[in-house]
VOGU-942957 format. One record per residue: residue in three letters; z, y, x of N, C-alpha, C, O in turn. Coordinates in steps of 0.001 Angstrom, whole numbers, plus 500000, padded with zeros to 6 digits. Layout:
// VOGU-942957
> ALA_Z_Y_X_Z_Y_X_Z_Y_X_Z_Y_X
...
END
This chain:
// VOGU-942957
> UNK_493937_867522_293473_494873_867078_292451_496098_867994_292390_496425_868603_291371
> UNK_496756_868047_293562_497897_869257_293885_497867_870515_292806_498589_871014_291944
> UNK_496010_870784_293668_495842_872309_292716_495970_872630_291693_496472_873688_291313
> UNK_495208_871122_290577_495328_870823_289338_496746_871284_288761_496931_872127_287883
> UNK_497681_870558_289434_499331_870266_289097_499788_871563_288961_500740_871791_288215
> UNK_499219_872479_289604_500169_873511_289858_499853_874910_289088_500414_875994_288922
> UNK_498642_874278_288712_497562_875768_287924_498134_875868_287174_498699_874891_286683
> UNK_498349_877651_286490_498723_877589_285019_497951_877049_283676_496880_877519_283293
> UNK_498402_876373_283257_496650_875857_281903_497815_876319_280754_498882_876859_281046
> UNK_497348_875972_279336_497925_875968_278619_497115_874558_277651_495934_874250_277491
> UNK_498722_873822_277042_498010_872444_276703_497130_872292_275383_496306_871484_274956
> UNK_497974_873982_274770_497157_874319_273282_496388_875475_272976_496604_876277_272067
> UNK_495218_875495_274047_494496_877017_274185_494083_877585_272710_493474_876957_271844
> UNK_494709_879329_272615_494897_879525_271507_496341_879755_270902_496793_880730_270300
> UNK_496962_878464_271276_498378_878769_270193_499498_878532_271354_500624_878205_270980
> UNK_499307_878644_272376_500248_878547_273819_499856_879478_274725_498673_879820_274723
> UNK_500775_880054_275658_500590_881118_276607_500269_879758_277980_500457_878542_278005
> UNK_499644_880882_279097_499276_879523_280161_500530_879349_280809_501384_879949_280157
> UNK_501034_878765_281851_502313_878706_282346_502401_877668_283322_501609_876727_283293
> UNK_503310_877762_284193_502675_876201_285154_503562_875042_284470_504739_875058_284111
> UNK_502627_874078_284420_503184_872634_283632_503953_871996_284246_504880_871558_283565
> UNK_503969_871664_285632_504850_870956_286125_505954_871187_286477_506824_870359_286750
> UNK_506064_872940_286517_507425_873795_286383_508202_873408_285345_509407_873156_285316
> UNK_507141_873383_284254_507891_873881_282755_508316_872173_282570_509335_871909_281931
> UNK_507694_871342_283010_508163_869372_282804_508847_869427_283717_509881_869046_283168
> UNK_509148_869619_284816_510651_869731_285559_511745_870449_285243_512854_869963_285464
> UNK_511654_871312_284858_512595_872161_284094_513102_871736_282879_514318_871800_282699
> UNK_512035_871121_281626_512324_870409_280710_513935_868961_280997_515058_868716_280558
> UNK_512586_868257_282360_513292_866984_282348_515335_867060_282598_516295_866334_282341
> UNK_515086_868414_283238_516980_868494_283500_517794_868681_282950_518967_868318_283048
> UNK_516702_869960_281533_516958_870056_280120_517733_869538_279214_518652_869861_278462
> UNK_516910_868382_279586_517025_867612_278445_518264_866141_279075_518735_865306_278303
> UNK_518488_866174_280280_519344_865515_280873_520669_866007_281343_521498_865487_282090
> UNK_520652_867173_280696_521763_868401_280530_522505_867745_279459_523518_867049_279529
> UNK_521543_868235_278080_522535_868210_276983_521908_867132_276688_522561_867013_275651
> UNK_521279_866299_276662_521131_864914_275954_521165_863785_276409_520655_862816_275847
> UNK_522018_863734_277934_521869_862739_278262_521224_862021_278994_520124_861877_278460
> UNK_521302_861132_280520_520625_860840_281692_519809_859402_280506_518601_859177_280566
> UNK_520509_858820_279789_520534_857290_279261_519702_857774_278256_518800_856956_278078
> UNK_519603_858707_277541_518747_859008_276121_517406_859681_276510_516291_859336_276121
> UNK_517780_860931_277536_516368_861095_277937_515093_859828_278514_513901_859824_278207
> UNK_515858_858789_279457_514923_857885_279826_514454_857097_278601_513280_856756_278460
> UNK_515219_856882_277909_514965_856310_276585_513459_857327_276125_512285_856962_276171
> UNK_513870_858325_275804_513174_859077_275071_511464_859084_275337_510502_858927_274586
> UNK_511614_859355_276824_510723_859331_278543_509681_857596_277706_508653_857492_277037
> UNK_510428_856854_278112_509895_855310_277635_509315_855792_276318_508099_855985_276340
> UNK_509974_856032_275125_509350_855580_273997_508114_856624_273722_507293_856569_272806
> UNK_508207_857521_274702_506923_858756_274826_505585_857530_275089_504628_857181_274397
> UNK_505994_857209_276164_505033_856239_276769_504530_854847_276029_503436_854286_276083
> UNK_505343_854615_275552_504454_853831_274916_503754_854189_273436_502782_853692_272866
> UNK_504579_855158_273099_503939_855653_271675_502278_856245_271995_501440_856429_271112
> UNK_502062_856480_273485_500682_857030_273747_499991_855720_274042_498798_855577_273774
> UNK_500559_854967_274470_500149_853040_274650_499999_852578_273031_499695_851393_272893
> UNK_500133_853176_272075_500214_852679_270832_500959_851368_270542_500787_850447_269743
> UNK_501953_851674_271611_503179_850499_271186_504336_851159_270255_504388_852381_270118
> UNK_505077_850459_269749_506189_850979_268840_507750_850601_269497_508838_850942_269033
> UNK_507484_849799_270705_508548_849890_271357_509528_851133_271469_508973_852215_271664
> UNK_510980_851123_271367_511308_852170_271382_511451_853504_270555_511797_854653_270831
> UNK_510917_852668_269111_510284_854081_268441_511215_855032_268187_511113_856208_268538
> UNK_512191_854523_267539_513917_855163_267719_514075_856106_268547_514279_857177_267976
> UNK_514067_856170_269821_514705_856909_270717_513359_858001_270989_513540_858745_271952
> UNK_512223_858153_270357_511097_859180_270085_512208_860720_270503_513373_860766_270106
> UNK_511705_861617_271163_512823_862599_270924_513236_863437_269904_514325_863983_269724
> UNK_512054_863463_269163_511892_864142_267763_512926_863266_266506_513508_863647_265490
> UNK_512799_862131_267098_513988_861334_265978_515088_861504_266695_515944_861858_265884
> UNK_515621_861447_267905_516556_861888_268280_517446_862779_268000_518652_862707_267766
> UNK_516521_863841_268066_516797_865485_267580_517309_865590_265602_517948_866452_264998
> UNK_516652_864272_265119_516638_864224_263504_518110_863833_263251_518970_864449_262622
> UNK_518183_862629_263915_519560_861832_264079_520908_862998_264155_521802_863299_263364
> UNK_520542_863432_265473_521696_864207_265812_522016_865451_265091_523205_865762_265032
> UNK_520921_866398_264395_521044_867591_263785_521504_867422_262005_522416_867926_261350
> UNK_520476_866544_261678_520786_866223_260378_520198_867405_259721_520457_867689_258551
> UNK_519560_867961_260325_518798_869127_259435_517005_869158_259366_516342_868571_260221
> UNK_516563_869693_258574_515287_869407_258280_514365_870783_259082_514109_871772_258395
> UNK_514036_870742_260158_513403_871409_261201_512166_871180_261775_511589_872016_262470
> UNK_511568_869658_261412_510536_869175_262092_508797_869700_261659_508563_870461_260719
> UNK_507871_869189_262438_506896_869224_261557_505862_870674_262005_506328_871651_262591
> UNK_504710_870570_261674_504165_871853_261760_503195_872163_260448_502471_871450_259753
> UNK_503491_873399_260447_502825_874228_259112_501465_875739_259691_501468_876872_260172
> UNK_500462_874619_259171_499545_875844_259451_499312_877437_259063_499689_877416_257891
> UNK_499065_878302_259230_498675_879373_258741_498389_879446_257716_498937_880203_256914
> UNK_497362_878609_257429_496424_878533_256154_497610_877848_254369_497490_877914_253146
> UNK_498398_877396_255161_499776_877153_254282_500692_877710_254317_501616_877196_253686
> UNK_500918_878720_254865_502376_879428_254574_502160_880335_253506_501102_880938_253326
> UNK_503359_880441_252669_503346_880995_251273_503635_882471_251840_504788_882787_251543
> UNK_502914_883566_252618_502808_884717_252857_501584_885677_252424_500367_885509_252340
> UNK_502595_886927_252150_501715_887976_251732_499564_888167_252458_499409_888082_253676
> UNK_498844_888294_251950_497917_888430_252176_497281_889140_253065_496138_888937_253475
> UNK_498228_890233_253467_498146_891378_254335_498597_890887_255522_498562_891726_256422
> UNK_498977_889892_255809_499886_889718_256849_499190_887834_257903_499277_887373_259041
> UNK_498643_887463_256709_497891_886460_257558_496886_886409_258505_496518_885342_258995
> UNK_496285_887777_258879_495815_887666_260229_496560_888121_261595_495987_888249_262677
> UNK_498054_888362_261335_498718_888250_262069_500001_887180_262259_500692_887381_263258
> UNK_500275_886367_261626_500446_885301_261183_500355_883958_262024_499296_883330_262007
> UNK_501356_883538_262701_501517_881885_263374_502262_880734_262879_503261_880678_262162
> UNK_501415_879657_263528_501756_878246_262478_503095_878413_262791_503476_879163_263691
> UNK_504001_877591_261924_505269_877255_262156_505258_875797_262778_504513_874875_262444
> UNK_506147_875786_263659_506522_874938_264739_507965_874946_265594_508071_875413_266728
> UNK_508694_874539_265078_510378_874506_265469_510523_874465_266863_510067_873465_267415
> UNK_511134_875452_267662_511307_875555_269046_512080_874598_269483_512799_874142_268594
> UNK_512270_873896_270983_513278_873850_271166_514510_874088_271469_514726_874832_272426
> UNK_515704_873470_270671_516991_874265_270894_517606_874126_272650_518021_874974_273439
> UNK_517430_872761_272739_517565_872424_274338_516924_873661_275242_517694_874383_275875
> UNK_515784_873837_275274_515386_874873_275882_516040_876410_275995_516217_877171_276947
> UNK_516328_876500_274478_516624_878137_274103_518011_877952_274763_518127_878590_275810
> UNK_519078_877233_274396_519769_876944_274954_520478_877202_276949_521560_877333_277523
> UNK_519452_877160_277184_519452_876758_278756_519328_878086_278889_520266_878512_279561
> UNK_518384_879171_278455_517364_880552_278418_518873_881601_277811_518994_882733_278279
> UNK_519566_881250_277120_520539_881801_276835_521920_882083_277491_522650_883072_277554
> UNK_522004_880206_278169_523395_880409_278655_523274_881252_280430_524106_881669_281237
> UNK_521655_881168_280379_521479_881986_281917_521740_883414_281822_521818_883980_282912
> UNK_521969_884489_280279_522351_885262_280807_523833_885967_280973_524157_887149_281086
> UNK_524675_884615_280936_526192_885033_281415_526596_886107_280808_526857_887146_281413
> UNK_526709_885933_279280_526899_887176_278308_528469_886494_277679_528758_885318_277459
> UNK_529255_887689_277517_530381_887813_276143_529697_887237_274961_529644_888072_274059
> UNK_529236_886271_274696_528682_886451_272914_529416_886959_271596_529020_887323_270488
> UNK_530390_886853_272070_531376_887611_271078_531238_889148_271264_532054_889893_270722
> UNK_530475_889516_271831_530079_890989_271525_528692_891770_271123_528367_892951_270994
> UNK_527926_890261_270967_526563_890298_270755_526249_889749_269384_526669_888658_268998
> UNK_525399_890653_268580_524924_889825_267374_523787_889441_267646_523231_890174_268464
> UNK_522771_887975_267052_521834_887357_267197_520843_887279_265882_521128_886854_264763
> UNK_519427_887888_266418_518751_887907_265545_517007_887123_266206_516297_887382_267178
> UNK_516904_886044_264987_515551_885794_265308_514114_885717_264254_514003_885121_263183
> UNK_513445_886262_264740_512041_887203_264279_511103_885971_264462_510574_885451_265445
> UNK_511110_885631_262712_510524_884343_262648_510729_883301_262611_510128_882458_263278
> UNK_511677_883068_261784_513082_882002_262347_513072_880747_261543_513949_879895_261399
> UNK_511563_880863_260931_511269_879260_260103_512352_878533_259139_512906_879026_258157
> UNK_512493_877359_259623_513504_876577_258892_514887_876773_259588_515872_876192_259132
> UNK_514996_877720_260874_516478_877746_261545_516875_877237_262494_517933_877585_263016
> UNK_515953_876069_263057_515922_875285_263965_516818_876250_265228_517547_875516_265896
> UNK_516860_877415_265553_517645_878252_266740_518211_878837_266286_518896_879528_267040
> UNK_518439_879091_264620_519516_879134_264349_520549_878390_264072_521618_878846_263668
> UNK_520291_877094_264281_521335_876356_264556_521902_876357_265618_523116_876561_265604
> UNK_521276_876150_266788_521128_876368_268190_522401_877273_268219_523560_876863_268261
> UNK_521967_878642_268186_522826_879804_268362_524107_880085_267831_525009_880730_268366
> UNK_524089_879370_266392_525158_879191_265651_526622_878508_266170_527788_878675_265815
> UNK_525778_877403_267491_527353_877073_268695_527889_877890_269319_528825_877389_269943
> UNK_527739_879364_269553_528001_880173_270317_528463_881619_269608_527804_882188_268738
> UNK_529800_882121_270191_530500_882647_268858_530054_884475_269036_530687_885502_269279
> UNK_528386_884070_268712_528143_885413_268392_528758_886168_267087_529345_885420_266305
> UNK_528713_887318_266803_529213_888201_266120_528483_887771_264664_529069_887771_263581
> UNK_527349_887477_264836_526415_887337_263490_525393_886620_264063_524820_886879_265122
> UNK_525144_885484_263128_523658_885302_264015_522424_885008_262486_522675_884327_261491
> UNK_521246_885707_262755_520394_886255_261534_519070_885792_261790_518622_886146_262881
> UNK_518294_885066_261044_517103_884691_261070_516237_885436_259941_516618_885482_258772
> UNK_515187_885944_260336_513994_887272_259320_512716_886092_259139_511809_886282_259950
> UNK_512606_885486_258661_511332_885064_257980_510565_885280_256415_511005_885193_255268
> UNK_509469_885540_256867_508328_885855_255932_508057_884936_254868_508158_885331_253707
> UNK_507709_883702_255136_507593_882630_254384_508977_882424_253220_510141_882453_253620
> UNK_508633_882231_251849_509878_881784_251110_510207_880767_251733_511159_880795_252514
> UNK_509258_879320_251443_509371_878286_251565_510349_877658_252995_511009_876639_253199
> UNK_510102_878543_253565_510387_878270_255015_511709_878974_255206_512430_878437_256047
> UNK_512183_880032_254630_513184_880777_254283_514467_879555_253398_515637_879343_253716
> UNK_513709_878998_252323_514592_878366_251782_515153_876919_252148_516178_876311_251842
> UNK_514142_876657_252861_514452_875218_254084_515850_875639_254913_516913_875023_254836
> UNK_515595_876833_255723_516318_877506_256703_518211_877365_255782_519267_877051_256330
> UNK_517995_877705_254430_518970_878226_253771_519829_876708_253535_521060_876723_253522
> UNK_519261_875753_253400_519458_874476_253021_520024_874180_254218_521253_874121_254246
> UNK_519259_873929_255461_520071_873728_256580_521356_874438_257126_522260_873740_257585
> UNK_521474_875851_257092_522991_876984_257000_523734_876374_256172_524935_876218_256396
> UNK_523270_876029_255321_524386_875456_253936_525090_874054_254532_526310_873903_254463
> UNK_524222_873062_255112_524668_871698_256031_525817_871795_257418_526841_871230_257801
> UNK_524927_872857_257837_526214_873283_259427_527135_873791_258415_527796_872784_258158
> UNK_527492_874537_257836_528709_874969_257636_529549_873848_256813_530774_873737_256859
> UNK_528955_873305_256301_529973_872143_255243_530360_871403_256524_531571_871237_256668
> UNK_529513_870902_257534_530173_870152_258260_530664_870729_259780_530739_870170_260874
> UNK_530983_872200_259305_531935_872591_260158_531751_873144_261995_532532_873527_262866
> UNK_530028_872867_261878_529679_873527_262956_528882_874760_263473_527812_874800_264079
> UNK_529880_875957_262974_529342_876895_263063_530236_877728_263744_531317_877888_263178
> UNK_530052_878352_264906_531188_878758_265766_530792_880243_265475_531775_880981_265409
> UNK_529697_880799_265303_529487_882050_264900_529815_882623_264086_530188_882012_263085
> UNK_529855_884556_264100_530552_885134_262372_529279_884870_261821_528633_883873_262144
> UNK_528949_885566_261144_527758_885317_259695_526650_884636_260172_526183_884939_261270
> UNK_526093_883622_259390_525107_882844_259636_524152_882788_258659_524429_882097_257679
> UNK_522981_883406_258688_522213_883859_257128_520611_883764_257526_520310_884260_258612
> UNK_520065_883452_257115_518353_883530_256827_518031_884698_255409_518326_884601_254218
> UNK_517457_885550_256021_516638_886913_255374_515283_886626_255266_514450_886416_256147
> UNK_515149_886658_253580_513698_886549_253341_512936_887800_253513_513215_888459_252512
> UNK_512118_888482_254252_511477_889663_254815_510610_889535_255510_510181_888445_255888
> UNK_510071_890884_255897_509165_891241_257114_509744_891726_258341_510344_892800_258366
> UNK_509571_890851_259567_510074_891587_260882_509560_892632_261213_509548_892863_262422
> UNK_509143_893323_260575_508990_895282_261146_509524_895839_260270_509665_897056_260396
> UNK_509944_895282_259245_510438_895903_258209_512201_896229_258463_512838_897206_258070
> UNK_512708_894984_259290_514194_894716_259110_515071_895603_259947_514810_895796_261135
> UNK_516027_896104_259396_516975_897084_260210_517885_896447_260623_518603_895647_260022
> UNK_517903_896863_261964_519746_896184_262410_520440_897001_262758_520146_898127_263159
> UNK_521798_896352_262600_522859_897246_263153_522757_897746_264248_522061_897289_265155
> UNK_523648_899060_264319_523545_899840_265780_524539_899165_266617_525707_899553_266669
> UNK_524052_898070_267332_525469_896902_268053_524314_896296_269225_523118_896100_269013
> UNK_524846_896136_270139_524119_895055_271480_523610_893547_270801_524281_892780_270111
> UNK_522427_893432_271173_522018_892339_270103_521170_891257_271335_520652_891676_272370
> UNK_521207_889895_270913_520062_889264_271474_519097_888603_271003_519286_887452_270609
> UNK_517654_889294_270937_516890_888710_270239_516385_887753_270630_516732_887415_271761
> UNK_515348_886873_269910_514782_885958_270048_513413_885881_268952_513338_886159_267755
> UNK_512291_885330_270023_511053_885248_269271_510117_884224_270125_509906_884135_271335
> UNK_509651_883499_269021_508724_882325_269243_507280_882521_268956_506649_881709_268279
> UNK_506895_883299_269326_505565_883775_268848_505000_883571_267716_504152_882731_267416
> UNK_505704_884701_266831_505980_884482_265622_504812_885475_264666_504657_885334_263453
> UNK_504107_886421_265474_503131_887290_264836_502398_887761_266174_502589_887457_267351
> UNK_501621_888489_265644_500502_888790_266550_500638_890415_267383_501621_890942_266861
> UNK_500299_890969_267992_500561_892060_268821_500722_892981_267617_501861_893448_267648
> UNK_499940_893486_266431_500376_894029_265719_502019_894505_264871_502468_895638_264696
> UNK_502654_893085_264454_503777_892848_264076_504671_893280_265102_505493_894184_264953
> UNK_504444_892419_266463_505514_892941_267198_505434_894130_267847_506487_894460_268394
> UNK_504331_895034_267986_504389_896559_268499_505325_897075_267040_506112_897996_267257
> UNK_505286_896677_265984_506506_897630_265247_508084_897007_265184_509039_897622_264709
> UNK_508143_895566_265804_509089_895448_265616_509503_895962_266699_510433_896733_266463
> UNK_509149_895871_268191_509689_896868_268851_509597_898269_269096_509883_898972_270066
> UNK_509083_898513_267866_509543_900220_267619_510480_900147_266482_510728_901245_265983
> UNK_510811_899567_266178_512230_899110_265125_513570_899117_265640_514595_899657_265224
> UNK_513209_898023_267153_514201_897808_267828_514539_899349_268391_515686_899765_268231
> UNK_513704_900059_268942_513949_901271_269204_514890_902111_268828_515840_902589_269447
> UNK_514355_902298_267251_514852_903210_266585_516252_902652_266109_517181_903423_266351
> UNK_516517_901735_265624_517587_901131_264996_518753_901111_266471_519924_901091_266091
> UNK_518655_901112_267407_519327_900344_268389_519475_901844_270013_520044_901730_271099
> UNK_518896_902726_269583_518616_903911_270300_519722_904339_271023_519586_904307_272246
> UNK_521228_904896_270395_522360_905338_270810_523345_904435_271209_524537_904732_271285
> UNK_522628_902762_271600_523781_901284_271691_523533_901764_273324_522490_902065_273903
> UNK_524877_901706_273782_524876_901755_275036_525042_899723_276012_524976_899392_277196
> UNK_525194_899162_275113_524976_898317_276076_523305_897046_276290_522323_897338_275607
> UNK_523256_896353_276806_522212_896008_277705_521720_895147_275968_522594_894505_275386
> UNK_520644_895236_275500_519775_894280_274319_518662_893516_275653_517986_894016_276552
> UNK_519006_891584_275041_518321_891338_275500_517043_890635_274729_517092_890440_273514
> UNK_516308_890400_275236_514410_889527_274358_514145_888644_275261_513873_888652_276462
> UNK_514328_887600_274140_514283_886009_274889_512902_885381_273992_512969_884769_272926
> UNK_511459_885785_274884_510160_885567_274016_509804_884479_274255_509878_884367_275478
> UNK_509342_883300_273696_509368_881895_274002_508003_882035_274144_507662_883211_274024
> UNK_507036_881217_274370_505770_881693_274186_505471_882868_274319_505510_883517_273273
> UNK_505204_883359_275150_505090_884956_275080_503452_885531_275373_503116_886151_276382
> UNK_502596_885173_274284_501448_885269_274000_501060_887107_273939_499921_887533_274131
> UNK_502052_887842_273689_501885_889203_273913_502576_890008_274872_502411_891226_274944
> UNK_503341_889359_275608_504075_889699_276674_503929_891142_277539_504805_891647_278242
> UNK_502682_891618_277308_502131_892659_277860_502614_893691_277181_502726_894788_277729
> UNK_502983_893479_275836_503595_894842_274872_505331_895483_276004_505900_896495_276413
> UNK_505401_894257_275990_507045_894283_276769_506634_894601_278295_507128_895688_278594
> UNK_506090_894185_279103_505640_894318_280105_505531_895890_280190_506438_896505_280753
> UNK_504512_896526_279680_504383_897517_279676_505297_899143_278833_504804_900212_278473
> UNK_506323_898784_278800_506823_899328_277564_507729_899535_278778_507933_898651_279610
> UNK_508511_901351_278848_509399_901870_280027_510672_901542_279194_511458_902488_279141
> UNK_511059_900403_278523_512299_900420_277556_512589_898813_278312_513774_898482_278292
> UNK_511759_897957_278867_511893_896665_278813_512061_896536_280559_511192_897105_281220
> UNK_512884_895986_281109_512905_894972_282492_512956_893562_282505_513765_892880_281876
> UNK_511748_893012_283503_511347_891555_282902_512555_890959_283902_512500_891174_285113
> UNK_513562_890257_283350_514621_889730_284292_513941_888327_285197_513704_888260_286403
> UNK_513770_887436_284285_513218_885923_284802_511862_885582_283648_511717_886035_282513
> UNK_510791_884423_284574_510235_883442_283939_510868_882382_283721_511574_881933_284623
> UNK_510771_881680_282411_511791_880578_282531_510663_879434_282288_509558_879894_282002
> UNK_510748_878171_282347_509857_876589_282154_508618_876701_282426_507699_876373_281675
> UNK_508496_877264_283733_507005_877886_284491_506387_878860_283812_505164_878734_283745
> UNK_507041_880148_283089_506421_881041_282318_506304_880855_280903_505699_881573_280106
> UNK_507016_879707_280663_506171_879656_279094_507877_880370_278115_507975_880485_276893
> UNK_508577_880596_278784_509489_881783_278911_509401_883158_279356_509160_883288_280557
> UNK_509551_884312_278613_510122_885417_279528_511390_886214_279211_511268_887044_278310
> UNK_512360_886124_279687_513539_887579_279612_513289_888566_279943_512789_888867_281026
> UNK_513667_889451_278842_513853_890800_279711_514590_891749_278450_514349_891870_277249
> UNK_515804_892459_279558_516718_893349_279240_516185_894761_278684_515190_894946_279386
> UNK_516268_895609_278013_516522_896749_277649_518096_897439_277599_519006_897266_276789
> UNK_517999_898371_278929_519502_899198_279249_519885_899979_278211_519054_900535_277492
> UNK_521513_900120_277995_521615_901253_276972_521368_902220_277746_521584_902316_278954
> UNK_520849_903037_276940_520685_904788_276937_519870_905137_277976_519904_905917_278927
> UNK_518934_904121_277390_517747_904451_277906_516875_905871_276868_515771_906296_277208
END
């Protein structure tokens, strides 16, 4: 049973990297008892349980309504492949949309003891915004979401439009770009990316030859915060990348790129 507990599996073979589970549910549970609360997580914990009991006890405190309650933005939900309003060329590299968590990214961020005020934030694949909201508490320089999808682009735009009316946006520019992530140029500035396994080894071997080129003469440290990191081996192997930490039993990886390299 032990062995079971401890193996890496993955719970969605196919659309999840393997990772150890009971790492990544211990890590979660402190997570989420961090920023949400010792009293809301057990709540949350309960109404998990019985919603798999097919009771409705609790249904409220679901964490996904939780997360609805408190954000007020429209993030939820998953969108298959076979539905995203994207170019034709691009759907066999192409992943469902599925809103990360911010709790998580969160935690993955504040571990690397950065100035954010000297870092701009960009994320590759950035759906409805869901981490760009996230990121938007933290007074990066810019923080930029590149998605492919209109539809999903214009969700994203709807929600930017909500944080800022109600005033919670601690970051400079806060924008969703309708595009292609190999396509997008960034500024020559220390940046921290972020990606949810958002395309397939194809996409991201050019976006990190993008990052390359665009980012070549920045002398300070760019970091890649890959959530799922289903291609991990591109970075792994690449003399530009150092893998810093696994984070929620692997189903995280960091890793720095030095300036002037």
């Amino acid at each position: 049973m032990l062995r079971f507990v401890f193996t890496k599996t993955a719970r969605y073979p196919g659309h999840e990297v393997e990772h150890n589970q009971f790492m990544r549910n211990l890590r979660t549970l402190a997570v989420n008892i961090k920023y949400r609360g010792f009293r809301r997580t057990i709540l949350g914990l309960l109404a998990n349980i019985f919603a798999k009991a097919r009771l409705s006890l609790l249904e409220e405190y679901r964490f996904f309504k939780q997360n609805i309650r408190e954000s007020g933005l429209d993030t939820t939900g998953i969108v298959e492949c076979d539905k995203l309003d994207i170019p034709d060329e691009r759907r066999g590299s192409a992943r469902r949309y599925e809103a990360s968590s911010d709790y998580e990214f969160r935690y993955v961020l504040e571990k690397l003891h950065i100035d954010y005020s000297n870092y701009h934030f960009v994320d590759y694949g950035s759906g409805k915004g869901a981490i760009l909201a996230a990121a938007a508490r933290y007074p990066f320089r810019s923080v930029t979401g590149v998605e492919l999808s209109q539809a999903l682009h214009e969700t994203a735009r709807d929600n930017i439009a909500k944080l800022q009316d109600r005033g919670r946006v601690r970051s400079g520019a806060l924008t969703s770009v309708h595009g292609d992530a190999a396509s997008y140029r960034l500024p020559a500035a220390a940046h921290v990316i972020y990606v949810f396994n958002a395309f397939g080894p194809d996409v991201l071997e050019d976006v990190l030859a993008r990052i390359s080129e665009d980012l070549a003469d920045v002398r300070e440290p760019v970091y890649f915060l890959y959530n799922n990191p289903m291609h991990h081996s591109l970075l792994d192997e690449s003399p530009e990348y150092d893998r810093l930490r696994n984070a929620f039993g692997g189903k995280w990886k960091v890793y720095v790129r030095r300036g002037g390299r």
